[in-house]
VOBA-1610 file (N, C-alpha, C; in pm, whole numbers, padded with zeros to 5 digits, always signed):
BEGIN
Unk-03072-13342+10416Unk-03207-13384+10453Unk-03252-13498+10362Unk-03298-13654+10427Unk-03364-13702+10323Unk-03470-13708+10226Unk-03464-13701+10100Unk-03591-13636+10043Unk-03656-13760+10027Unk-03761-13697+09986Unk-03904-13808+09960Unk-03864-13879+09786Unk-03864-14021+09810Unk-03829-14071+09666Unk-03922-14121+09552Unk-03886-14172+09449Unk-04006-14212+09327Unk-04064-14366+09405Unk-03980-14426+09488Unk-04052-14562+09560Unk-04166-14513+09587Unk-04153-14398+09727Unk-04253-14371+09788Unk-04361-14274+09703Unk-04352-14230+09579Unk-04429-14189+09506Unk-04523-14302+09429Unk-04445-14415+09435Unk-04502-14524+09293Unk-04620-14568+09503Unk-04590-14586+09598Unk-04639-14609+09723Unk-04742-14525+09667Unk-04712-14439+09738Unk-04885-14350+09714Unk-04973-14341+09603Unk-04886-14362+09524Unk-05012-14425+09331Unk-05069-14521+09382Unk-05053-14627+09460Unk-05131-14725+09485Unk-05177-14744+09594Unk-05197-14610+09661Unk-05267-14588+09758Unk-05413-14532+09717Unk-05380-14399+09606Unk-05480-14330+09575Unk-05549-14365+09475Unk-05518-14456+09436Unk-05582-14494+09357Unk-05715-14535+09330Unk-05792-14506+09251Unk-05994-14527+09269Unk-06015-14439+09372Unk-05914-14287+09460Unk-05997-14254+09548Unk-05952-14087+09451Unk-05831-14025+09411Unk-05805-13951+09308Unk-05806-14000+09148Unk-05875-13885+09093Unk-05844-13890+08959Unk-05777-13910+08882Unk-05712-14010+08761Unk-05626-14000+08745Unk-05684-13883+08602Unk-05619-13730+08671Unk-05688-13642+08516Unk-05582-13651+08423Unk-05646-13619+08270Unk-05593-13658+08171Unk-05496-13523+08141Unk-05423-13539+08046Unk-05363-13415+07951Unk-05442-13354+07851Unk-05443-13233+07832Unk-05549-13190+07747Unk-05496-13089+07660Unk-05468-13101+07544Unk-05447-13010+07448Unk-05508-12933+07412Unk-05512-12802+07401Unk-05592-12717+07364Unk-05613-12653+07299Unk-05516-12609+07179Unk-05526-12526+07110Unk-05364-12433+07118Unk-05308-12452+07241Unk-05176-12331+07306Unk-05065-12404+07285Unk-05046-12480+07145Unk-04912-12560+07127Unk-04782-12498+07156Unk-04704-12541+07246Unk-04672-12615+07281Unk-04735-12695+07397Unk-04882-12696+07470Unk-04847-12686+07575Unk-05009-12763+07627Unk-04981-12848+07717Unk-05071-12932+07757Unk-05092-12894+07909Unk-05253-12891+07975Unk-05323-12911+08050Unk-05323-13045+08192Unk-05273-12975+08291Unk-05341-13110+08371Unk-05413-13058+08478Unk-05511-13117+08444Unk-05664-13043+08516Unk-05668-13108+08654Unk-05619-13028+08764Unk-05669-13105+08869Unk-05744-13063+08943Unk-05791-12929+08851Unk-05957-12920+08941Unk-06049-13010+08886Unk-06032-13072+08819Unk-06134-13197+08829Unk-06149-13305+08921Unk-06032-13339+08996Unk-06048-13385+09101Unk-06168-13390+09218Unk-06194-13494+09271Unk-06370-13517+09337Unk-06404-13356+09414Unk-06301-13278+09480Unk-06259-13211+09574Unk-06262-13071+09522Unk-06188-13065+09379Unk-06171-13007+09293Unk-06009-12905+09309Unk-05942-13012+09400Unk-05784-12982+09368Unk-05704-13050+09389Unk-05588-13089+09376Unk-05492-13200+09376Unk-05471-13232+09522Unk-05516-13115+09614Unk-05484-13139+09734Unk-05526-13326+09810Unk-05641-13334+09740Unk-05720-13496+09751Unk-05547-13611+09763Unk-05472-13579+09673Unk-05380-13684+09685Unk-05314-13725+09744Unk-05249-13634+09839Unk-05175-13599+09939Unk-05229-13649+10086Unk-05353-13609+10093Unk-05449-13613+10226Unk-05468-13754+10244Unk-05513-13785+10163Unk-05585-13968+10139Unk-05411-13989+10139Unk-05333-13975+10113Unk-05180-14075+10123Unk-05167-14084+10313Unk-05120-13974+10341Unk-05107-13968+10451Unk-05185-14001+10558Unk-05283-14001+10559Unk-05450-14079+10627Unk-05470-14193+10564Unk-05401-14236+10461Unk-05440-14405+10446Unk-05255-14459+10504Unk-05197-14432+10502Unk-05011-14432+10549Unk-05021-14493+10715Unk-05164-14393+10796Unk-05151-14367+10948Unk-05228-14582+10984Unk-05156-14581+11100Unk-05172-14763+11172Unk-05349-14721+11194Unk-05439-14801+11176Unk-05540-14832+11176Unk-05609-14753+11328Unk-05537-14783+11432Unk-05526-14728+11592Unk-05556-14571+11551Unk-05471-14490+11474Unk-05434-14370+11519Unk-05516-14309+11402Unk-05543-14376+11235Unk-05642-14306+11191Unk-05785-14310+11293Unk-05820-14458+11358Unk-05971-14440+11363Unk-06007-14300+11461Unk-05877-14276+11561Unk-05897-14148+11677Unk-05906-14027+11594Unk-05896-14005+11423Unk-05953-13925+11382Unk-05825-13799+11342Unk-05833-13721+11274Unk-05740-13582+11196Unk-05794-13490+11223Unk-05664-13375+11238Unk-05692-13239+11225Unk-05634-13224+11142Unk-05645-13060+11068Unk-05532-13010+10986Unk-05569-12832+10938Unk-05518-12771+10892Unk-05562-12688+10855Unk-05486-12575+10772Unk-05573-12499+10703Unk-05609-12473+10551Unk-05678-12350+10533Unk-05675-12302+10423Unk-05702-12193+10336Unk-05859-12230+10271Unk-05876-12405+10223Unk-05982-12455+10177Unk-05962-12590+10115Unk-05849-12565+10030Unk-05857-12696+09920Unk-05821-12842+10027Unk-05668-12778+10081Unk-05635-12874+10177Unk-05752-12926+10269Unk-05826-12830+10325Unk-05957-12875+10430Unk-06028-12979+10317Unk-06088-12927+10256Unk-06161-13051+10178Unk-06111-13178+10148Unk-05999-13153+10139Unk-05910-13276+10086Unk-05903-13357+10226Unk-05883-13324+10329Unk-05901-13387+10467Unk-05987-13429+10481Unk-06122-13361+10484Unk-06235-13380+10509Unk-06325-13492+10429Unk-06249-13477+10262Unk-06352-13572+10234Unk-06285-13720+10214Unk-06186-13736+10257Unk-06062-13892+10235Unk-06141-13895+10419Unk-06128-13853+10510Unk-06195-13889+10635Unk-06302-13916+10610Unk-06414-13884+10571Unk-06542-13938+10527Unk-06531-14057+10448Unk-06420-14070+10365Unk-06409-14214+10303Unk-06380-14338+10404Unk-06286-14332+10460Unk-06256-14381+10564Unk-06339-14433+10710Unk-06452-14315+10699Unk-06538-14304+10846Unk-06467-14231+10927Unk-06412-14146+10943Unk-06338-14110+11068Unk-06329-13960+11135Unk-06362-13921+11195Unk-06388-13772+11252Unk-06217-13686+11183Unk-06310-13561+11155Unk-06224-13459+11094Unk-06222-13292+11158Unk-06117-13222+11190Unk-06139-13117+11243Unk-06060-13040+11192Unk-06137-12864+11139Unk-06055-12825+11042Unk-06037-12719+11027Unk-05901-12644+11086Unk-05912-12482+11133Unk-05903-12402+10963Unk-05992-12329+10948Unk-05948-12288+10842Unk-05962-12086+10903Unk-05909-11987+10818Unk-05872-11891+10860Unk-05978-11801+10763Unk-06038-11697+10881Unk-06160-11637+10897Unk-06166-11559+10745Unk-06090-11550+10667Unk-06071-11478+10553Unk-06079-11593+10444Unk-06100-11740+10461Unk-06135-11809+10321Unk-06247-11785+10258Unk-06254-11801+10091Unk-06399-11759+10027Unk-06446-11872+10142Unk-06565-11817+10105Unk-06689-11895+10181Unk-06739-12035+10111Unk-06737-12053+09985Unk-06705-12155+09906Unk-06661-12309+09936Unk-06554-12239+10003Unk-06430-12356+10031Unk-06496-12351+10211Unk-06527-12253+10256Unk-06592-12314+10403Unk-06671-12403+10411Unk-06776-12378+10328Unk-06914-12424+10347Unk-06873-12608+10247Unk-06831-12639+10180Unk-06789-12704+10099Unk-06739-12837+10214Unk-06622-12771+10292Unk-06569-12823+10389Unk-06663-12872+10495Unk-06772-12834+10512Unk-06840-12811+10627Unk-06921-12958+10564Unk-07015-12927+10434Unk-07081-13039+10370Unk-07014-13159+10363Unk-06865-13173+10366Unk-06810-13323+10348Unk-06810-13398+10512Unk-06856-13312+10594Unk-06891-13348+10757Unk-06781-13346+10835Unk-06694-13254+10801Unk-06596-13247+10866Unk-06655-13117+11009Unk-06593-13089+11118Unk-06578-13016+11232Unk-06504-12868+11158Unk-06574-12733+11143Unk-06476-12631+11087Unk-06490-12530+11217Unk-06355-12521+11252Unk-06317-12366+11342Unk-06204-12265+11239Unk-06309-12144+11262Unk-06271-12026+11232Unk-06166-11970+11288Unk-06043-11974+11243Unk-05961-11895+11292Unk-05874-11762+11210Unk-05812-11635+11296Unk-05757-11536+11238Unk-05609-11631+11137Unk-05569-11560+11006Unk-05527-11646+10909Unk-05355-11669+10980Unk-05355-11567+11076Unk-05213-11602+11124Unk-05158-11737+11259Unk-05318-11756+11303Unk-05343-11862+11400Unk-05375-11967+11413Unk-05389-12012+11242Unk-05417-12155+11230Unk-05346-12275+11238Unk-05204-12256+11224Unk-05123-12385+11285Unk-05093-12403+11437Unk-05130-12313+11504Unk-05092-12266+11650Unk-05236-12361+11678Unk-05356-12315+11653Unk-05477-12325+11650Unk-05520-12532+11685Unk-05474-12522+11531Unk-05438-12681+11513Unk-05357-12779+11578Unk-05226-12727+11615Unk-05173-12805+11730Unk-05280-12838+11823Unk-05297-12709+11882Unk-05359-12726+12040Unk-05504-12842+12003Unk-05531-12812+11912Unk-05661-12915+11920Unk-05606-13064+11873Unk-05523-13086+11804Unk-05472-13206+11834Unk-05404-13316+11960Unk-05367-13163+12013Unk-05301-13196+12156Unk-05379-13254+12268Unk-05505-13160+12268Unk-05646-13152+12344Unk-05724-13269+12292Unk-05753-13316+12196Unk-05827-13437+12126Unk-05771-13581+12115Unk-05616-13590+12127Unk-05592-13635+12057Unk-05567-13751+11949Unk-05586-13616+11850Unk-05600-13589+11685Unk-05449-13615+11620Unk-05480-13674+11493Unk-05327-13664+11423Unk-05372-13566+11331Unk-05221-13452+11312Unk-05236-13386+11195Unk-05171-13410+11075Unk-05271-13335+10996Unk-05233-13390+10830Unk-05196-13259+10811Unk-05035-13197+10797Unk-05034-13086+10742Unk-05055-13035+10565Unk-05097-12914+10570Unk-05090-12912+10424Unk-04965-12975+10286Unk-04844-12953+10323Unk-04708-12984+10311Unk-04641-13034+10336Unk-04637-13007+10502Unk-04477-13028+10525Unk-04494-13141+10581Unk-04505-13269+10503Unk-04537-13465+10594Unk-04430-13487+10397Unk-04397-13598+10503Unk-04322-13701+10396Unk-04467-13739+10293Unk-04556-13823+10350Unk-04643-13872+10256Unk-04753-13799+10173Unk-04714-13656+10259Unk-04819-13525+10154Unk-04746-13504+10022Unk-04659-13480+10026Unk-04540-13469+09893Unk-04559-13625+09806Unk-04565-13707+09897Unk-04561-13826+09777Unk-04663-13833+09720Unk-04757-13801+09813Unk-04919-13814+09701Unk-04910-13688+09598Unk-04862-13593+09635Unk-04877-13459+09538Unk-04814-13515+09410Unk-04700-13652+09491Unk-04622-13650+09346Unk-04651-13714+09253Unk-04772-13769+09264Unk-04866-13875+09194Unk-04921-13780+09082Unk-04911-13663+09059Unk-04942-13565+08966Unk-04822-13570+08903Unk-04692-13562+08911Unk-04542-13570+08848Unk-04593-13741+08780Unk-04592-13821+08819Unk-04593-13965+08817Unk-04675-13967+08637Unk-04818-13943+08659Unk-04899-13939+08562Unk-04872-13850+08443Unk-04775-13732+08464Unk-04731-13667+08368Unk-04620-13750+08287Unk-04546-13799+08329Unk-04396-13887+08328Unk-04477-14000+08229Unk-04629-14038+08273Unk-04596-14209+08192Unk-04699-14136+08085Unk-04821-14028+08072Unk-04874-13950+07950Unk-04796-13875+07898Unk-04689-13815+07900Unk-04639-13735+07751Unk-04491-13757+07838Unk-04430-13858+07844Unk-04302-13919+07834Unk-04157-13825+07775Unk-04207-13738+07676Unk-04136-13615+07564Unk-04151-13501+07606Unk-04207-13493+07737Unk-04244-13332+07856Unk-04085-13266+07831Unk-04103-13143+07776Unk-03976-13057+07816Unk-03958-12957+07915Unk-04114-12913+07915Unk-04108-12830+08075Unk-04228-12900+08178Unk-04186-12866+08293Unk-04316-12872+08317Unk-04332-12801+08468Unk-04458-12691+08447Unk-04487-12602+08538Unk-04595-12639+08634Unk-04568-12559+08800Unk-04609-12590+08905Unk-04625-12474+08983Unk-04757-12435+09037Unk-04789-12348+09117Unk-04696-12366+09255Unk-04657-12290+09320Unk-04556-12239+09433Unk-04622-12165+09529Unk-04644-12279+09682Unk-04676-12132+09755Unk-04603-12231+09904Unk-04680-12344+09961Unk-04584-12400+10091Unk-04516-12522+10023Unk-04534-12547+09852Unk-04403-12636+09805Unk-04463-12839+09798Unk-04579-12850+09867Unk-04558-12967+09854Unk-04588-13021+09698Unk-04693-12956+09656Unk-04716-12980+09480Unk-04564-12980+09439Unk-04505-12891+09407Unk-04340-12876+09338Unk-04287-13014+09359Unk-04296-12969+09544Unk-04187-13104+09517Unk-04159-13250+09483Unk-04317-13237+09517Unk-04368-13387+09424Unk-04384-13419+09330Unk-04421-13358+09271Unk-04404-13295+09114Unk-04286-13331+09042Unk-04189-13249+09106Unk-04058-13212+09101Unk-03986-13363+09071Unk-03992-13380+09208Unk-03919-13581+09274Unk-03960-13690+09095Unk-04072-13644+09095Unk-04154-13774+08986Unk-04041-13706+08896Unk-04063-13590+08819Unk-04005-13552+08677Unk-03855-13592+08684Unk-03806-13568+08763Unk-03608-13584+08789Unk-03605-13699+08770Unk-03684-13828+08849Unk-03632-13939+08817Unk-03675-14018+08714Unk-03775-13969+08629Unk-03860-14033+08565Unk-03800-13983+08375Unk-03832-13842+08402Unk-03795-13720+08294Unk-03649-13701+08320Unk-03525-13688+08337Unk-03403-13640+08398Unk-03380-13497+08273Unk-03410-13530+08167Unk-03369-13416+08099Unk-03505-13271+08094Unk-03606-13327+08125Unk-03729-13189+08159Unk-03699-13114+08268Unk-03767-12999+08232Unk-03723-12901+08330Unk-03846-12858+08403Unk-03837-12822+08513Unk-03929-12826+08619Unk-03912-12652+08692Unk-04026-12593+08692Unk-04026-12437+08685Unk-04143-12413+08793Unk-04096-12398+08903Unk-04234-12316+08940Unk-04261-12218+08951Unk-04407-12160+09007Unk-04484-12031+08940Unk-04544-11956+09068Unk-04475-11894+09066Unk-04542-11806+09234Unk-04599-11635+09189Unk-04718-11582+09262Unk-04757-11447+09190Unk-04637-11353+09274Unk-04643-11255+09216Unk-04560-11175+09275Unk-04574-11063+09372Unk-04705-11144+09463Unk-04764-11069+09550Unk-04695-11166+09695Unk-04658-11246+09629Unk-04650-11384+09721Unk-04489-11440+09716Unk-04434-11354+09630Unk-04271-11439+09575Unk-04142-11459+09682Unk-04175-11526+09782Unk-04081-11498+09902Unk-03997-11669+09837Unk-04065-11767+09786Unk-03957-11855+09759Unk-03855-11815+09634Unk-03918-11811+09531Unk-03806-11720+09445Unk-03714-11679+09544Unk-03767-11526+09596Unk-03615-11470+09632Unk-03545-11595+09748Unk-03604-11690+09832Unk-03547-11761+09900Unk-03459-11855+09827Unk-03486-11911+09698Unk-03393-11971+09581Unk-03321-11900+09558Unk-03319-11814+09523Unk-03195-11675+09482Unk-03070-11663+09578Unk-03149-11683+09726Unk-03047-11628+09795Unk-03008-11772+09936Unk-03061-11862+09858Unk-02989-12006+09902Unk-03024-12045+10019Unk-03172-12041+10072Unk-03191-11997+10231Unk-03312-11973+10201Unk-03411-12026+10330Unk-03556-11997+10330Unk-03559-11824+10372Unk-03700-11724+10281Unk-03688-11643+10317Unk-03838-11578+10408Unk-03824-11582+10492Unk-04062-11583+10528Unk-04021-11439+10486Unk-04171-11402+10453Unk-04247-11255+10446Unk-04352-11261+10465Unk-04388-11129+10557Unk-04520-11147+10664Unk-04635-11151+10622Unk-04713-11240+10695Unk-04886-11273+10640Unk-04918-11183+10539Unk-04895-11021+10585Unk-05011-10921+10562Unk-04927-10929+10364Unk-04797-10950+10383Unk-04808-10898+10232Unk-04823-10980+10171Unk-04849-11143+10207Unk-04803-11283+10084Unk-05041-11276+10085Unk-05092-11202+10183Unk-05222-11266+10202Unk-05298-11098+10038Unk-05200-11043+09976Unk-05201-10951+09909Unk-05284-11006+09763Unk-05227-11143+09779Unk-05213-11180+09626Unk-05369-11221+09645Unk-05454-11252+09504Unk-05576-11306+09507Unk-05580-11448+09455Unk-05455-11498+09476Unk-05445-11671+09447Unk-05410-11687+09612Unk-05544-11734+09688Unk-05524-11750+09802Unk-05516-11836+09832Unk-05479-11966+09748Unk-05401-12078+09788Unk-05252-12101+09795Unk-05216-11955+09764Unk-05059-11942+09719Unk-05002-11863+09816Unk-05092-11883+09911Unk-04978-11761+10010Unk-04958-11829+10151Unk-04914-11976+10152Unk-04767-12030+10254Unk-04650-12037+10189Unk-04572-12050+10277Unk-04447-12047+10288Unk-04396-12211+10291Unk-04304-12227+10242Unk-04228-12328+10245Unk-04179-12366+10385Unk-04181-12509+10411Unk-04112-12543+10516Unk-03951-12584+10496Unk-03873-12656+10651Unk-03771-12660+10573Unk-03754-12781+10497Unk-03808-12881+10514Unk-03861-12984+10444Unk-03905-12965+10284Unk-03981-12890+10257Unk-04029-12884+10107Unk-03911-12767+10086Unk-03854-12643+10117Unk-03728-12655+10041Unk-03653-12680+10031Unk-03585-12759+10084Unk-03518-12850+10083Unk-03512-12925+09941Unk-03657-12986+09945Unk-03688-13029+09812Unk-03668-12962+09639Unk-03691-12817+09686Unk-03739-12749+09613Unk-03591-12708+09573Unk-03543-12654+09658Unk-03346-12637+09587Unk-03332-12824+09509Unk-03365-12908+09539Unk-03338-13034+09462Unk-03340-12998+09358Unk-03526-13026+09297Unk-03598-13018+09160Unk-03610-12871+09069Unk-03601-12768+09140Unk-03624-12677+09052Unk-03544-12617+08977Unk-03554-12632+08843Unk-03484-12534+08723Unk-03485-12398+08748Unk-03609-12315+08801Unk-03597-12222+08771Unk-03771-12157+08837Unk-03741-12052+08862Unk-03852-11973+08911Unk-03942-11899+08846Unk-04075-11843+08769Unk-04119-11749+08745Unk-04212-11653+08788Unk-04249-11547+08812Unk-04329-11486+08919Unk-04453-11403+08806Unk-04552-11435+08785Unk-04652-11375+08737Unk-04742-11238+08839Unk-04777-11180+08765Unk-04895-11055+08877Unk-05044-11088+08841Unk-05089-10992+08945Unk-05235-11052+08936Unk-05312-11031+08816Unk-05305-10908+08712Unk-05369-10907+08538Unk-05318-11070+08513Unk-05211-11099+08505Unk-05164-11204+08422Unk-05244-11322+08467Unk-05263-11329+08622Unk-05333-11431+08681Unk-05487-11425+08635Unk-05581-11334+08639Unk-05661-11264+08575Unk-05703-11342+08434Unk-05589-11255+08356Unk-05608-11377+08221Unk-05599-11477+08152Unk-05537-11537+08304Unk-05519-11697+08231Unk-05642-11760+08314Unk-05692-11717+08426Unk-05829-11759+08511Unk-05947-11743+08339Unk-05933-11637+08268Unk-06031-11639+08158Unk-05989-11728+08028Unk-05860-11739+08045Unk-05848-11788+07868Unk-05867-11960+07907Unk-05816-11981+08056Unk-05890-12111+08081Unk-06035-12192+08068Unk-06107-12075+08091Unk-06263-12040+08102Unk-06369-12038+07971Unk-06273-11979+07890Unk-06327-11940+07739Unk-06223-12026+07653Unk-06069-12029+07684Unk-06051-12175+07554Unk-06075-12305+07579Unk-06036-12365+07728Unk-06027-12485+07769Unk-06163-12509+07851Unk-06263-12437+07812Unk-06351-12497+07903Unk-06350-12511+08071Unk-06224-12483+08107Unk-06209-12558+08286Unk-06242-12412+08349Unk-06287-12467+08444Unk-06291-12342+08561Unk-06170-12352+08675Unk-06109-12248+08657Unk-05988-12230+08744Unk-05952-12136+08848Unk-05961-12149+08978Unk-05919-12081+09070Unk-05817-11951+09046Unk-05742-11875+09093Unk-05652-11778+09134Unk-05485-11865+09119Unk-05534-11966+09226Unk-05397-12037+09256Unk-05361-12140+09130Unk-05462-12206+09072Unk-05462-12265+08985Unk-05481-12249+08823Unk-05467-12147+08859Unk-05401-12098+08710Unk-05293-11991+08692Unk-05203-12003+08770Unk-05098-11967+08783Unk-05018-11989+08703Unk-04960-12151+08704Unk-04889-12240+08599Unk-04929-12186+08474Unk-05054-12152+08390Unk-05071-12123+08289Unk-05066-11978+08246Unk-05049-11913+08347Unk-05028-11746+08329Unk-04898-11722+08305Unk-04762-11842+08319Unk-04636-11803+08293Unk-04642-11848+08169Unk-04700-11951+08096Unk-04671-12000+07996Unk-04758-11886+07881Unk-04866-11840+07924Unk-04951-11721+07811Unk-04863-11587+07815Unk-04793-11525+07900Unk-04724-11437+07971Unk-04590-11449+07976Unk-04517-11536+07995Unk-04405-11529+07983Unk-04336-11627+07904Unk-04417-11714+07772Unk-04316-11853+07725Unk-04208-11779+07650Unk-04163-11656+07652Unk-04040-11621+07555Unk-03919-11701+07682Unk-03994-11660+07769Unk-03878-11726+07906Unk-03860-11904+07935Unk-03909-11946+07857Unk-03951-12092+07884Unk-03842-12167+07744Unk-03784-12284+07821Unk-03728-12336+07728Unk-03750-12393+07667Unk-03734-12480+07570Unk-03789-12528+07445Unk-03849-12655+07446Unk-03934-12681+07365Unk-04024-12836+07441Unk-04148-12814+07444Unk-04227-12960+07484Unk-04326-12942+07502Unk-04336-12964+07687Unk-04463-12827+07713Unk-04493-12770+07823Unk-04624-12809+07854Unk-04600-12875+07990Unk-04740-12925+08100Unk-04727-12852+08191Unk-04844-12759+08198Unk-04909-12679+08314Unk-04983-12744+08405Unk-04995-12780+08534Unk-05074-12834+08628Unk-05163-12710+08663Unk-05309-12717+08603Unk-05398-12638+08738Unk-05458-12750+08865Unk-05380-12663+08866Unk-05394-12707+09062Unk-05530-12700+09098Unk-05617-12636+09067Unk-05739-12621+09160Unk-05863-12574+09104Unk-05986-12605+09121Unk-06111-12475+09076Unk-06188-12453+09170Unk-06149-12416+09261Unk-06252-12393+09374Unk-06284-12231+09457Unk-06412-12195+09398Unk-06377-12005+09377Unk-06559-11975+09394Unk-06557-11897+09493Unk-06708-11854+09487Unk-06747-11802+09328Unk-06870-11802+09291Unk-06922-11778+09183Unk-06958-11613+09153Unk-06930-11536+09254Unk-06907-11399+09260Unk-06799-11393+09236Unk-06661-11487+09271Unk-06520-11431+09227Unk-06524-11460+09073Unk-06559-11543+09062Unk-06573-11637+08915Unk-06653-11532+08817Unk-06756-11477+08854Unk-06815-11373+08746Unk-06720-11220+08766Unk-06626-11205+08886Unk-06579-11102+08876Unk-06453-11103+08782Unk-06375-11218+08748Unk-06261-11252+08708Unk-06310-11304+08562Unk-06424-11340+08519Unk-06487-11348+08367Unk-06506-11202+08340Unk-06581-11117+08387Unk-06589-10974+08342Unk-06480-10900+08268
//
């Protein structure tokens, strides 16, 4: 399969550029191990990079007729608000079980939101692209979603150049693999680890056993990092057998306390999904190889009832 390369990564840096953050590295106190905050992002998750690549990528004709896509939340926003940059109608199935947070959020950037059951939203999304038609921006699985994700690998590569690990939340793969793509060609000797809960660990065992593995909605929708529960396409693993060193699977306490030690050491507010990466490194660095370690949080976007339930 051809994978997505550092060309088309250095492409999408200068796509997103002035429209994503470029967030900084942040030391904190957890030496070895540096911060990349991408819930700071306008959106408040990396998802912004990806969306705006692929919607600024599309011929002028086929963005102005407008996007669908659909999402859990971060991805919706990330659609929703690069279409509002643009001017251009947005429609955005998200599944009847997202915090409300990430609905209403979605809804304010003026995008179109239909409610759908969490197992019917790509089915959902076709048809309304089909019926409209809409181009879709999938969460993942597009060549130019991965390159923008990899604009997070990119910025790690040219700020701490001496990266020995560097960790990535895991759930449909396009973060990793972009991620991933930047560090290999940029870093060749860092190692690249991603971090899936173990409510959700169907790529692990699918790395293990050399072959995509699905496991059904009801048990990956278990975990409370509910940005972490797709599945890989065959496209992003593809990728993902490329770049990855190695797998680690955290549980939900662990997720738990790195959502707080984020909260109370680093100041950031961090999602479920997005503090994942940092729950292997508080939790498991006896397993981590030697070096200095960049955690990507992926995200902060969490009703303020989950947020006081997960500070408690």
């Amino acid at each position: 399969m051809d994978l997505v390369s550092i060309e088309e990564i250095r492409d999408a840096a200068s796509r997103v550029k002035g429209v994503a953050v470029r967030t900084p590295l942040l030391a904190q106190g957890w030496a070895p191990l540096w911060l990349k905050p991408e819930s700071l992002q306008p959106i408040g998750a990396f998802k912004v990079r990806g969306a705006y690549n692929a919607i600024a990528a599309l011929t002028e004709d086929r963005r102005a007729r407008g996007v669908v896509a659909f999402s859990s939340g971060n991805h919706a926003q990330a659609v929703a608000y690069s279409a509002k940059r643009f001017g251009i109608p947005a429609v955005i199935l998200i599944p009847d079980v997202a915090p409300r947070a990430k609905v209403e959020a979605t809804k304010a950037l003026g995008a179109e939101v239909i409610e759908v059951p969490i197992d019917a939203q790509e089915s959902s999304a076709l048809a309304v692209a089909e019926e409209r038609g809409l181009t879709m921006i999938p969460p993942f699985d597009h060549r130019d979603v991965i390159a923008g994700q990899g604009t997070v690998g990119l910025e790690i590569a040219e700020d701490l150049p001496d990266a020995g690990v560097v960790l990535v939340p895991l759930s449909g793969g396009g973060l990793a693999s972009g991620v991933g793509t930047a560090i290999k060609a940029l870093l060749p000797d860092a190692k690249v680890i991603g971090v899936e809960p173990e409510l959700a660990a169907d790529t692990a065992e699918g790395l293990r056993a050399g072959r995509r593995i699905e496991w059904p909605m009801d048990m990956r929708a278990r975990t409370s990092a509910d940005g972490l529960r797709a599945q890989p396409s065959d496209l992003t693993f593809a990728h993902l057998q490329s770049v990855l060193d190695d797998v680690i699977t955290v549980s939900e306490e662990e997720i738990r306390d790195a959502v707080r030690a984020l909260a109370h050491r680093a100041r950031l507010v961090a999602e479920p999904s997005g503090a994942t990466a940092t729950a292997a490194f508080l939790s498991h660095r006896d397993a981590l190889p030697p070096g200095k370690v960049v955690s990507v949080v992926s995200g902060g976007n969490l009703d303020p009832a989950t947020l006081a339930d997960l500070l408690a």
